[in-house]
Every structure is written in structure tokens, then in C-alpha cells.
C-alpha positions in Angstrom: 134.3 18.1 1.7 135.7 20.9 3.7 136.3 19.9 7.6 133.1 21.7 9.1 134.8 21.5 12.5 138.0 24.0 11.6 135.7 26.4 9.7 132.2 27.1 8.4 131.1 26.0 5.0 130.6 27.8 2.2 127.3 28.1 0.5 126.3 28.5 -2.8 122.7 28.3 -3.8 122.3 28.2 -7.9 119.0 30.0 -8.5 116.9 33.0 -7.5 113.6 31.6 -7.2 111.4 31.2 -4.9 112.4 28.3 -3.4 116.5 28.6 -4.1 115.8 32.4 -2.2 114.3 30.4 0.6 116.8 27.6 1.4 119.8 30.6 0.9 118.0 32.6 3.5 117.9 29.2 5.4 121.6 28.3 5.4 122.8 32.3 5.9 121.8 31.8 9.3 124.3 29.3 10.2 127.4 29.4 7.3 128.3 32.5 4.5 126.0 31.8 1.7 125.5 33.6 -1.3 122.9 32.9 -3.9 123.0 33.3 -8.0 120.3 34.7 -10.0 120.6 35.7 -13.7 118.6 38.8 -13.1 120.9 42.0 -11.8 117.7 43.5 -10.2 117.2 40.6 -7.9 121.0 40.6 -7.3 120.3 44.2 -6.2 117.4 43.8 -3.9 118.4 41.6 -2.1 121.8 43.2 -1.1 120.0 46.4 -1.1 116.6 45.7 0.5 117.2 42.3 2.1 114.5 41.1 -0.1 113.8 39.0 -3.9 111.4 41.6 -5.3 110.1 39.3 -8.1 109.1 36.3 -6.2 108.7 37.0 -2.7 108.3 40.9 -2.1 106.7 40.6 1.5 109.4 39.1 3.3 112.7 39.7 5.1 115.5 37.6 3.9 118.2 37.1 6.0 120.9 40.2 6.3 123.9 37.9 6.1 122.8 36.5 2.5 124.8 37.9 -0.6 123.5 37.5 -4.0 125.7 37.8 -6.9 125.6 37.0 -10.8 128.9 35.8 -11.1 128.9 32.2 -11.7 132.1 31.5 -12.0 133.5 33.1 -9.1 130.3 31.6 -7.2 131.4 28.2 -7.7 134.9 28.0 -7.9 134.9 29.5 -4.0 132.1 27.3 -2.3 132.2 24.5 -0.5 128.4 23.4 -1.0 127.2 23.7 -3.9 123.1 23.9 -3.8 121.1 23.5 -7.1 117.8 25.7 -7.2 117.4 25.8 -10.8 114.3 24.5 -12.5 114.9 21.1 -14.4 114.6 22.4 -17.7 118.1 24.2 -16.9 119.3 21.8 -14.5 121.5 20.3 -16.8 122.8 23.3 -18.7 124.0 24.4 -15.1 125.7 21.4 -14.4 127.3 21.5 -17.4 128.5 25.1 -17.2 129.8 24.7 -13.1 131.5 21.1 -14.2 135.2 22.8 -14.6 134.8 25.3 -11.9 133.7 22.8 -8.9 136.3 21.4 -6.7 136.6 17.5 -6.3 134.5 15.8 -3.8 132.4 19.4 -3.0 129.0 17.8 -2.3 126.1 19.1 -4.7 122.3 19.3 -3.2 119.3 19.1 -5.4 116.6 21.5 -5.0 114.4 20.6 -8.1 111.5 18.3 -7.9 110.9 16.9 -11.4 112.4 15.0 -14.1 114.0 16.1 -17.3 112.3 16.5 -21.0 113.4 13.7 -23.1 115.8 11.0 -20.9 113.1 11.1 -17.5 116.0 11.3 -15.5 115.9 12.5 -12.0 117.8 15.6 -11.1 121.0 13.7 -9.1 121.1 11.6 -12.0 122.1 14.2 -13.9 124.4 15.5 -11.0 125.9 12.4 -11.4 126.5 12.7 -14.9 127.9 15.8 -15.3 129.6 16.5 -11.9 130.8 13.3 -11.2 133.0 12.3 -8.5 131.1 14.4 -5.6 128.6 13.2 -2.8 125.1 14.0 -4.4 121.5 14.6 -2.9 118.4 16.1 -2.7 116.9 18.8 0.3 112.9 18.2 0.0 110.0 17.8 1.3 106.6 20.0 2.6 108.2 22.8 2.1 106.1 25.8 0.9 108.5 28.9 1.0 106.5 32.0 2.2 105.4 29.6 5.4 109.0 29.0 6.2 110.1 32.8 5.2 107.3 33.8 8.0 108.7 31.9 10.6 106.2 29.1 10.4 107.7 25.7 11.9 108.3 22.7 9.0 110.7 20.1 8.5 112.4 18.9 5.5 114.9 15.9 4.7 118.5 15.7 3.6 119.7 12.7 1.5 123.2 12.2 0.2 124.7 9.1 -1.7 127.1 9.0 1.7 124.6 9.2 4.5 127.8 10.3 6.9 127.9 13.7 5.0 123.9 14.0 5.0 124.2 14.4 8.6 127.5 16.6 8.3 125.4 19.0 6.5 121.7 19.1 8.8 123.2 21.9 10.3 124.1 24.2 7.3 119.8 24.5 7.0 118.7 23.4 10.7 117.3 26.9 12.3 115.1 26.9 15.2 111.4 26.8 12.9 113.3 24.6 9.8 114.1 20.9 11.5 116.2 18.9 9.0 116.1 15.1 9.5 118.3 12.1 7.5 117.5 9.7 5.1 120.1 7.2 3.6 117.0 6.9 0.6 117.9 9.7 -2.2 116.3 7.6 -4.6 113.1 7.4 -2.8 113.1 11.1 -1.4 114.0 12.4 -4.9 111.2 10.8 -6.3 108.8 12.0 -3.6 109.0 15.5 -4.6 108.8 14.7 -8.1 105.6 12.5 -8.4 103.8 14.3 -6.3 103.3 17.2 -8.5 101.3 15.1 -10.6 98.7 14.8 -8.2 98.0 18.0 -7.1 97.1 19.3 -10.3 95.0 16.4 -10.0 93.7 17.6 -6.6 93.1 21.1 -7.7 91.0 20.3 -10.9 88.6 18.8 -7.9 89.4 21.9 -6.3 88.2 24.0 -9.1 85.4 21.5 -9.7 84.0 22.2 -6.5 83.9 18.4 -6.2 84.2 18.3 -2.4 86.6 17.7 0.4 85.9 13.8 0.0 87.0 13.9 -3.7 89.8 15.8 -3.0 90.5 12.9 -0.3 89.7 10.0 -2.4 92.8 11.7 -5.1 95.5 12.3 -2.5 94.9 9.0 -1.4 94.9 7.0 -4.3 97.6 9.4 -5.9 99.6 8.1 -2.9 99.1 4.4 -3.9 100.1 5.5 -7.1 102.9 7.4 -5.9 104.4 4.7 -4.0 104.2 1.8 -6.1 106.0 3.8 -9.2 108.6 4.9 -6.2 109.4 1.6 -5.2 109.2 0.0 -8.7 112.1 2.7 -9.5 114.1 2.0 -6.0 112.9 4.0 -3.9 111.8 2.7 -0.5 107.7 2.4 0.6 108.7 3.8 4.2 110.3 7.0 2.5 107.7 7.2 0.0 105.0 7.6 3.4 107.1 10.0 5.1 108.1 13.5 4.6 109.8 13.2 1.3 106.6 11.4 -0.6 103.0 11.8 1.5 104.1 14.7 3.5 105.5 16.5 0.4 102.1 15.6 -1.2 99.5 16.7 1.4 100.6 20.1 1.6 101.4 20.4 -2.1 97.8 19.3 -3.0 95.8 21.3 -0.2 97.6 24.7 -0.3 96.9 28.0 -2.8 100.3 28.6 -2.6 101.1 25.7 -4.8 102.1 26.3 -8.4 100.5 22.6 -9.8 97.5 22.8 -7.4 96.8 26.6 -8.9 97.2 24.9 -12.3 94.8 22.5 -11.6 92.3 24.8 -10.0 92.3 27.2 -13.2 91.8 23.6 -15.4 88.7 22.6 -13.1 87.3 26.9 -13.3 87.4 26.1 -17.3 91.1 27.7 -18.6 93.0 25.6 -21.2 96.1 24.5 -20.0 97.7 27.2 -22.7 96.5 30.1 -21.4 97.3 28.5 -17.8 100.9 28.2 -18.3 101.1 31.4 -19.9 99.8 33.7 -17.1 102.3 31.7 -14.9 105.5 33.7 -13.8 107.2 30.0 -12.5 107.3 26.7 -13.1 104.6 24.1 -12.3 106.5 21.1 -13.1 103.8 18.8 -12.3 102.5 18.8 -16.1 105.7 18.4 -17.2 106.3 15.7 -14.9 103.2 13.7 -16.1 104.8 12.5 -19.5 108.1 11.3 -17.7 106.0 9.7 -14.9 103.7 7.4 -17.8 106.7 6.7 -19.8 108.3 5.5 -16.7 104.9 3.5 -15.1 105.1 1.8 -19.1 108.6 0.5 -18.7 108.0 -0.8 -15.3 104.2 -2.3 -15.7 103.1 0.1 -13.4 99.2 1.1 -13.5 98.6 4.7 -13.2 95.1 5.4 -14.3 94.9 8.8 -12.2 97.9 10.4 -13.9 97.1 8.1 -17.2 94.2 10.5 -17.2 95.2 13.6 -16.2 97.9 12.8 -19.7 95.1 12.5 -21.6 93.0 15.8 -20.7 96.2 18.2 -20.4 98.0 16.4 -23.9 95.1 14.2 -25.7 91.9 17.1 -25.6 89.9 15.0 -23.4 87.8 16.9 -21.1 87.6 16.3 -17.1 84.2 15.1 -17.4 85.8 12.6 -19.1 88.4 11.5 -16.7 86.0 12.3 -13.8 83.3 9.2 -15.5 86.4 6.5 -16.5 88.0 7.0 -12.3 84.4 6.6 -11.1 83.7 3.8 -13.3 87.2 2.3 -13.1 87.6 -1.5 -11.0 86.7 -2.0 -7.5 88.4 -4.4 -4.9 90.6 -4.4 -2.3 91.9 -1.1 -1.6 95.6 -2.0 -1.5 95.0 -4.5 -4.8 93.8 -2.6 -7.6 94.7 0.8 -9.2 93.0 0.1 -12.5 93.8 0.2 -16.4 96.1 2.6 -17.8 93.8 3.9 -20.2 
């Protein structure tokens, strides 16, 4: 990695999303950071207008950010490279910035899902197809129009060499975005991943008009869910209940700007999942994630009967009166003994 005390670093953020747009504006207030999107209009707003038109029209991005649609110059000159594509092209981009990217240039996940097919989490794949480099992920309860107006959150940086995690709290630090440390990328990796499931989950109660309680009763229990699948995988229970797994999870289940939460409310109003996902101009990848997360809980004899259930309604045509009888009628104990059947 490039010494950070002779000169800045170098930015590059791989995606012109919402969220990629967000942690560029982030890091162009402390290093030169430019951001790649496929579309030449967004390329153009924001150089023009200081703003990405398509995803988050309202507000101001920093003036110091550059977009530009040329990959290959992109990452051949960066020093950080910052992945903000969705997981169905996470690997694809690997792939393509493999013989461009210097030795040993760390490479930050953004993504918060696991990929069709293999289940693999995002630095896996890193790992696979950009060997030889420090690897991590930036996440937690990040919801990008809150930080883009200035509101104060906080986020986590993990890296496969913990030294360099705290090298780089500075390149996204500003005075309303604190960055903290975690050694744990297994653990805060998965966080952000698993807890997508659940708030589709919490917004079919949403939708449902089941009641604060309900809505409760599933971002608990989705935590217990959450955290023994986490741990079962490698991750730790302490990074699991911090801002990488509950904290990711709380606001992604109780606010309308989340993309699985909206999915689930339009699935508790009475919209198949279809037309859902259609309407949609991003990703939710909650859905998505569900399959992965099963297949996973299966190999590791771990009981999941929230998600189990939420499977069988979005895949299986089982309605959510349904799933709302088997949870209700599922086994009582101890709270911290029994998640149920897989069913």
C-alpha cells in the first residue's frame, strides 16, 4: 500500500449507485477520489452538477469528486480500490480490474450479499480473483441519503491486516461519518449480508399492519438467527451484536428508505414478488440473499425457520398467512434455546 504519510491515497470507488456515490462523496473530502459508473449521463452530472441524477437527485455531492467511465485508466492509477458494485457483477469486476491493479493495493467491499450459485461472500471472491492484496469490507447502518444530508452515523472498516484497517479510517472519517476497526471481516461481512433477509421479513409485518410488537418480536429473533448462522460461518457473536450485524439490521428493518424493507412492505400490501422486483430501479438483495443464507444454515445444522419461511412464500407460493400461523405456532422455551424447525 502506498505510504499515506508522504502523500494522499488515491481513491477509486467501482460503481455509481447509491451507495458507491455516497462512500466516493465520503472519501473526496479527505484524499482525490474518483468514482466509475457505466452510464455517461451520471459521469456527467456529477462533474457537471455535483450530483448522481438517477439515484440521489436532491443532494450535493462533494465538488472534489470526479467520475469517469474509464475502467481501465481508473484502476491502473489508484491506490484504493473500493468495490460498489452489486454482487451479481461483483465478480465480472474483479475479473476485468485483475490485470490492471497493482500488487498489494488493498480492495474494500461495499456489497452486502452473497453470490448466485457458490454463496460466497464478496471478499471471498476478492480473494479469488485479486489475490495477493489486503481485503475488506466498509458496512454497517449506513442509509445513504441520511449521511449525504449531514446526518451523524458510524460505520466499520475490516481488513484481513487489521494494521491497514486503521491506515485507512481516515480515507472515509468526516466530522458526521465516524469510522471504527474491527480485526472480524468474516463476521462484519456477514452482518450486512444476513440482515437483508430480515427486513423483508420486518416489512411484510410492516405492510401487514401487524404492529410495532411484531415488527419487534422479528428483528429480534432475526438477530438470533443472524448470529448463530454468523458464528457457525466464523464470524464472531460480539461483531454480529454491534454495528456490522444488529446495528446494520435495526435501521435496515425500521427505515422506508430500505430497498428489502420496501420489498417486504409491497409483499405484506398484496404485490407478488414479480411485479415487486420489477418496479424496482436497484437491487434488494435480501431475496436473493435468502436462498444462499438456507443453503448455508443446511450445511452447518443451523435452524432458520424465519428465513426458512420467508423461502417458502417468496420461491414455494406459500402465502404470509401461512408463514404468519407456522412462527406463531412454532416451539416455545427458553428464549436463547430454541429457534424452531426449518420447515
Amino acid at each position: 500500500m502506498a505510504d499515506q504519510s508522504s502523500r494522499q491515497l488515491r481513491v477509486t470507488v467501482l460503481g455509481g449507485g447509491s451507495w458507491g456515490t455516497t462512500v466516493a462523496h465520503l472519501a473526496a473530502h479527505n484524499n482525490p477520489t474518483r468514482l466509475w459508473a457505466r452510464d455517461d449521463a451520471t459521469v456527467a452530472a456529477i462533474n457537471d452538477q455535483h450530483r448522481n441524477l438517477r439515484y440521489l437527485a436532491d443532494y450535493d455531492l462533494h465538488p472534489n469528486l470526479v467520475a469517469s467511465s474509464d475502467f481501465d485508466e481508473l484502476v491502473t492509477n489508484t491506490d484504493l480500490l473500493v468495490m460498489g458494485v452489486p454482487t451479481g457483477a461483483f465478480r465480472e469486476v474483479c475479473q476485468r480490474a485483475a490485470p490492471l491493479l497493482r500488487p498489494w493495493v488493498p480492495v474494500i467491499s461495499l456489497a452486502k450479499g452473497f453470490e448466485a450459485e457458490t454463496n460466497k461472500r464478496m471478499t471471498q471472491i476478492i480473494g479469488e480473483e485479486l489475490p495477493s492484496r489486503p481485503i475488506g469490507v466498509l458496512t454497517g447502518p449506513n442509509l445513504a441519503k441520511e449521511i449525504l444530508a449531514g446526518n451523524p452515523a458510524a460505520a466499520v472498516i475490516a481488513l484481513t491486516e487489521h494494521k491497514i484497517a486503521a491506515e485507512l479510517q481516515s480515507v472515509f472519517t468526516t466530522s458526521t461519518f465516524r469510522v471504527f476497526t474491527n480485526h472480524d471481516v468474516v463476521g462484519c461481512e456477514l452482518g450486512g449480508a444476513l440482515k437483508n433477509v430480515y427486513a423483508v421479513v420486518a416489512g411484510t409485518v410492516e405492510g401487514r399492519n401487524l404492529g410495532d410488537n411484531a415488527r419487534a418480536s422479528v428483528i429480534t429473533r432475526g438477530l438470533a438467527e443472524l448470529i448463530e448462522l454468523g458464528t457457525a460461518l466464523g464470524g464472531e457473536a460480539l461483531t454480529l451484536a454491534g454495528l456490522a450485524g444488529m446495528g446494520d439490521l435495526i435501521a435496515t428493518c425500521i427505515s422506508p428508505q430500505s430497498r428489502n424493507g420496501h420489498v417486504g412492505r409491497m409483499l405484506g400490501e398484496g404485490k407478488s414478488l414479480d411485479q415487486i422486483l420489477e418496479e424496482m430501479s436497484q437491487v434488494a438483495e435480501g431475496v436473493k440473499a435468502t436462498r444462499a443464507v438456507l443453503e448455508l444454515a443446511k450445511e452447518h445444522d443451523v435452524m432458520m425457520p424465519i428465513a426458512s419461511y420467508l423461502s417458502r412464500v417468496c420461491f414455494d407460493g406459500r402465502d404470509l398467512d401461512w408463514a404468519q400461523e407456522k412462527l406463531l405456532k412454532g416451539e416455545v422455551g427458553h428464549e436463547r434455546g430454541v429457534l424452531g424447525p426449518n420447515q
